[in-house]
ZAMARGU-4260 file (C-alpha; in steps of 0.2 Angstrom, whole numbers, plus 5000, padded with zeros to 4 digits):
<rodrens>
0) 5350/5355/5396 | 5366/5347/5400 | 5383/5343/5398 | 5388/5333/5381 | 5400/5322/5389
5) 5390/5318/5404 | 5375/5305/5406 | 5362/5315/5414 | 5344/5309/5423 | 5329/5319/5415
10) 5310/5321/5420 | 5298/5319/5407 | 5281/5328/5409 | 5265/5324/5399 | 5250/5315/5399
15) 5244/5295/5397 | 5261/5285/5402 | 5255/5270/5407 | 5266/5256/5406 | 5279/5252/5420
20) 5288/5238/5411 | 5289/5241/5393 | 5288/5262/5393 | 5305/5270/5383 | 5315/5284/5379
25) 5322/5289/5362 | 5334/5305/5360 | 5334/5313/5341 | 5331/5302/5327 | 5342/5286/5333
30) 5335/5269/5333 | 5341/5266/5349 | 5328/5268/5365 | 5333/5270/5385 | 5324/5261/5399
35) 5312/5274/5407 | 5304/5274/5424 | 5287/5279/5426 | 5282/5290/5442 | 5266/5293/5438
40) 5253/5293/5421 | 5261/5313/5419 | 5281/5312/5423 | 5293/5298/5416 | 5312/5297/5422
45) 5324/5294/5407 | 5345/5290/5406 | 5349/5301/5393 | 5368/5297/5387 | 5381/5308/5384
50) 5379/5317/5365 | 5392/5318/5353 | 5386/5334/5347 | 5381/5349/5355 | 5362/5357/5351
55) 5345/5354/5353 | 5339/5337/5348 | 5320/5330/5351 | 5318/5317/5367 | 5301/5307/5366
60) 5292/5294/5375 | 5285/5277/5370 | 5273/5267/5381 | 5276/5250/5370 | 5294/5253/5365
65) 5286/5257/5346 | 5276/5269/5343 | 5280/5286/5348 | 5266/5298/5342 | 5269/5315/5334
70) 5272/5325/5351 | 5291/5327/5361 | 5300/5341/5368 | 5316/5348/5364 | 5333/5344/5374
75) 5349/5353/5372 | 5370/5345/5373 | 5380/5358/5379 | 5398/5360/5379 | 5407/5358/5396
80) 5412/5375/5395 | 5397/5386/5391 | 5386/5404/5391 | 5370/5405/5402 | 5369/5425/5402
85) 5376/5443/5397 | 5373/5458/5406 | 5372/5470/5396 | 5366/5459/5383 | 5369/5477/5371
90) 5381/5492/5367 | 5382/5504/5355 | 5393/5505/5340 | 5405/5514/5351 | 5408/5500/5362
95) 5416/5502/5379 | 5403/5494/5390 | 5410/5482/5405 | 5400/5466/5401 | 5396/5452/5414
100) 5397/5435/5409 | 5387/5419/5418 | 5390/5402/5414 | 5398/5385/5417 | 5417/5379/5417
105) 5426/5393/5415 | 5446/5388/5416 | 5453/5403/5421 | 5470/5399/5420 | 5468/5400/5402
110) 5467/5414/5392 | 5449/5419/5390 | 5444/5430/5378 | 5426/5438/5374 | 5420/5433/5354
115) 5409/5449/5349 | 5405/5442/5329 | 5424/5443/5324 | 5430/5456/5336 | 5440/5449/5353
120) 5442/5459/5369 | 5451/5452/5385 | 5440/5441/5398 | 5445/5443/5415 | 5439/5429/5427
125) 5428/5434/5442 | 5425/5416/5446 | 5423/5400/5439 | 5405/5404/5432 | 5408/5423/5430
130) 5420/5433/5419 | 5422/5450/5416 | 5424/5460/5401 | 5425/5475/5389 | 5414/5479/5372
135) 5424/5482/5357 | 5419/5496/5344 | 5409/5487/5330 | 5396/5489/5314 | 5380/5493/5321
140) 5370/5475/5322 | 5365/5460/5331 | 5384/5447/5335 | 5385/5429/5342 | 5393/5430/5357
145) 5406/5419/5365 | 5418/5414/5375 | 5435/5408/5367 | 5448/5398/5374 | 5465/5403/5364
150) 5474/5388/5370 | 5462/5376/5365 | 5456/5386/5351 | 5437/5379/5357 | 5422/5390/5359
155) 5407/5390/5371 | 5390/5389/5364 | 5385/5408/5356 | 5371/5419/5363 | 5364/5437/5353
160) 5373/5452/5358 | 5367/5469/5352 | 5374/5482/5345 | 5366/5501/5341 | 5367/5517/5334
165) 5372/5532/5346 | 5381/5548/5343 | 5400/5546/5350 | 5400/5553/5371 | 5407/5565/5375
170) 5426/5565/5379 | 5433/5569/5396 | 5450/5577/5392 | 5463/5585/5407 | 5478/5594/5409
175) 5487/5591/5424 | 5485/5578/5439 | 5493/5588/5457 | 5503/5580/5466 | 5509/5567/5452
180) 5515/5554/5465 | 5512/5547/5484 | 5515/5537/5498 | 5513/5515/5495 | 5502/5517/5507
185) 5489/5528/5499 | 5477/5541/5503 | 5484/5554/5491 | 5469/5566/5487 | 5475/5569/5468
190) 5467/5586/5460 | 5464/5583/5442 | 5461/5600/5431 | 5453/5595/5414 | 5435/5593/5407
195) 5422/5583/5403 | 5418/5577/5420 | 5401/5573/5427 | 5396/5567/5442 | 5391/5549/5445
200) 5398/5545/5429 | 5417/5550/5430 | 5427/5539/5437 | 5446/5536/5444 | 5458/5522/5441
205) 5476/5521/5444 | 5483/5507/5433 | 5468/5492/5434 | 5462/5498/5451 | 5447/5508/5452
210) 5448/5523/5466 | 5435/5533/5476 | 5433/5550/5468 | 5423/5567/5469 | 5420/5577/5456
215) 5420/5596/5459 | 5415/5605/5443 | 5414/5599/5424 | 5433/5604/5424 | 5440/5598/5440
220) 5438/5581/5450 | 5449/5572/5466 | 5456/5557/5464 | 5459/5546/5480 | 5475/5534/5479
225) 5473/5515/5483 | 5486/5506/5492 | 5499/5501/5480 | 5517/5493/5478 | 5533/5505/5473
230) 5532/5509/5455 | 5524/5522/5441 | 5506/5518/5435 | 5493/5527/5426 | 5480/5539/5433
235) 5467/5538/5421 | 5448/5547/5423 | 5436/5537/5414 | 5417/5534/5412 | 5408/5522/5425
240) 5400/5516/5408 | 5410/5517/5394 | 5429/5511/5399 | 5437/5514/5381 | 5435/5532/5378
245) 5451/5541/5390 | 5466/5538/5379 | 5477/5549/5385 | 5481/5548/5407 | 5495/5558/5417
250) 5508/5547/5426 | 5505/5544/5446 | 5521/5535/5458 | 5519/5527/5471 | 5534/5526/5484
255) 5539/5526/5503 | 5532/5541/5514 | 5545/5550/5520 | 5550/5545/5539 | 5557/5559/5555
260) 5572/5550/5567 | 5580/5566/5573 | 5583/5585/5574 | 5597/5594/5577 | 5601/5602/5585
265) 5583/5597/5596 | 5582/5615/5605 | 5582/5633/5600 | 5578/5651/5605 | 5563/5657/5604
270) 5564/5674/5593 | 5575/5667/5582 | 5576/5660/5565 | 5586/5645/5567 | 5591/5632/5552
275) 5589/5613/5559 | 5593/5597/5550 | 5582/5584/5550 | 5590/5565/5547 | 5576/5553/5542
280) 5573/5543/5526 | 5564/5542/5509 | 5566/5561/5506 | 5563/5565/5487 | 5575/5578/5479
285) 5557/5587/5472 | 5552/5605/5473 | 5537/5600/5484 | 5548/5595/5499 | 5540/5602/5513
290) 5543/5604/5531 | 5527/5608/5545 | 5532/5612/5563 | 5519/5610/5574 | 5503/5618/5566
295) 5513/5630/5558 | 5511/5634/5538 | 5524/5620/5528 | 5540/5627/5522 | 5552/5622/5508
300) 5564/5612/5515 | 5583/5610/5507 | 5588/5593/5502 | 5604/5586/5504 | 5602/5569/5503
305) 5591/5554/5504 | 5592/5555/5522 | 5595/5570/5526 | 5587/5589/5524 | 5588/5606/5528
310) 5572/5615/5538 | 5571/5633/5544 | 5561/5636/5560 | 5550/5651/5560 | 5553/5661/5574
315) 5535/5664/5581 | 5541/5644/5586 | 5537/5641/5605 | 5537/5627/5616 | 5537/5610/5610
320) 5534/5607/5589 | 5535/5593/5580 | 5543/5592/5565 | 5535/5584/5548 | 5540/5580/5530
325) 5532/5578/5514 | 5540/5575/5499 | 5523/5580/5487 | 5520/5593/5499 | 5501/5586/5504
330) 5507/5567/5512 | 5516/5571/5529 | 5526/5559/5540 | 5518/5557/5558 | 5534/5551/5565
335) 5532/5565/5581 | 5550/5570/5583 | 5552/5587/5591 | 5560/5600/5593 | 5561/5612/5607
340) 5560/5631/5605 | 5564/5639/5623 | 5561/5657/5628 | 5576/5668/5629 | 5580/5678/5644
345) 5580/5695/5641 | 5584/5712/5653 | 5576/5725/5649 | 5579/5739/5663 | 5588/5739/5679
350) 5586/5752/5691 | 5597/5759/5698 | 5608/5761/5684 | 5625/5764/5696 | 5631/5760/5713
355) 5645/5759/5724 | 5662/5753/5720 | 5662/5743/5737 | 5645/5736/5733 | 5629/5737/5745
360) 5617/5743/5732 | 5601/5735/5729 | 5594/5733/5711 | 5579/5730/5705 | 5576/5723/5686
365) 5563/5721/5675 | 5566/5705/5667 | 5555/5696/5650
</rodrens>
């Protein structure tokens, strides 16, 4: 096969080609022959000129220029843009499957879409011979497929697509998505509470993006955030196979982690509770903001502004601490600004207890 608009050389297999000067070529059922080059009595070389059709048209071979015989071979025109292959070349009534598409010319700065009969679904390019895209529910039988180019309104050649009977799948449904936002960075290990969930088949995806997940039990599974810009998406759970069947999703944000650039005051007693504000940036006005000094257990903090929060020390403190924050209370800056909890000096006896208004007397104390 080939292109319809290009010429194209062709080898010719067979039997009992014998003549070098006066051996031919003839496409369909047009008068006109082509020169042909004999390689041997069993293969021919013909010039076959670009079709102006597309489809399958007969190519036979004569050794005097007029008489053909009864025997030739089949030779397809295709389209510049056309389908080789689907993978899956099926679905079920149901639709939802992610189909592969292989073929030749796809412009991918058009828009693309995937023909299933009469139904349309999105194509997303993978490359210039591979695109990318999702089974539309549809009656139960056998569609021709293609690809359409909406600009040009032109479609590739069409190849059989499948479609079954099955019983609907079952639907994953959830409740709540904890912590609902996270660092630009990602990372953010997302607890999703619901049910449905299977392993090896549920799957996360925060807006387009796929995202590594593990899934616990039928009713919970962790989500792992991708690296993303600033901005609100949606945290969806679907299935590895079927794309279409989670309607629903909870909303995930993605923005700045929070960042430490001083305490104050830097140094306390140990002991003591002591209040200390921290002046950083990105800090969230959110019931999750969180303090962690050291290795501690985090805190609520208190915020005041954007820059700026309130965080209680604990007094079992000693030593030198870094302070943390976290505005989701699971993503912590890593910033190591400390603060400095010092013993405290404290008498606890001195012997003796009196002396000498002129001095002289020698005392002993027990010091902690």
């Amino acid at each position: 096969m080939c292109s319809s608009d290009l010429s194209q050389t062709v080898t010719v297999l067979g039997q009992h080609f014998d003549s070098v000067d006066t051996i031919v070529c003839k496409i369909g059922s047009s008068a006109s022959v082509m020169n042909a080059r004999l390689l041997s009595s069993s293969a021919v070389l013909c010039n076959l000129p670009p079709s102006r059709g597309i489809g399958n048209v007969t190519l036979e071979v004569s050794n005097n220029g007029v008489h053909f015989g009864v025997s030739f071979v089949l030779f397809q025109f295709m389209p510049d843009t056309y389908v080789t292959s689907l993978v899956p070349s099926s679905d079920t009534l149901w639709g939802g499957s992610r189909v592969t598409i292989t073929g030749q010319g796809f412009d991918v700065r058009s828009a693309l879409w995937c023909k299933f009969g009469v139904a349309l679904s999105a194509a997303r390019a993978l490359s210039a011979t591979a695109l990318e895209c999702i089974s539309p529910a549809q009656p139960v039988g056998e569609k021709p497929f293609m690809i359409f180019n909406m600009e040009t309104e032109q479609g590739t050649n069409s190849l059989p697509f499948r479609v079954t009977v099955s019983e609907m799948p079952e639907e994953q449904v959830y409740s709540s998505a904890i912590p609902s936002f996270g660092p630009d960075s990602g990372g953010t290990v997302v607890l999703i509470r619901g049910g449905g969930f299977k392993q090896d088949v549920s799957v996360c995806r925060f807006g387009q993006v796929r995202a590594d997940a593990r899934v616990i039990s039928a009713s919970e599974i962790e989500c792992v955030s991708p690296t993303h810009e600033p901005g609100c998406i949606i945290l969806h759970v679907v299935r590895s196979d079927k794309e279409e069947y989670d309607v629903f999703g909870k909303h995930f944000c993605f923005q700045a982690l929070p960042s430490v650039m001083s305490i104050t005051p830097s140094h306390g007693l140990w002991h003591q509770q002591q209040v200390v504000t921290v002046t950083g940036a990105n800090f969230q006005d959110h019931p999750s903001l969180l303090c962690r000094v050291g290795e501690s257990v985090a805190i609520s903090a208190r915020w005041l502004a954007d820059s700026v929060i309130l965080c209680k020390m604990s007094p079992s403190v000693v030593g030198n601490v870094a302070i943390e924050v976290s505005n989701n209370g699971v993503d912590f800056s890593a910033d190591g600004v400390t603060f400095e909890a010092r013993k405290m000096l404290y008498i606890e006896d001195v012997k003796p207890s009196a002396g000498y208004v002129v001095g002289g007397t020698t005392d002993r104390k027990s010091v902690v």
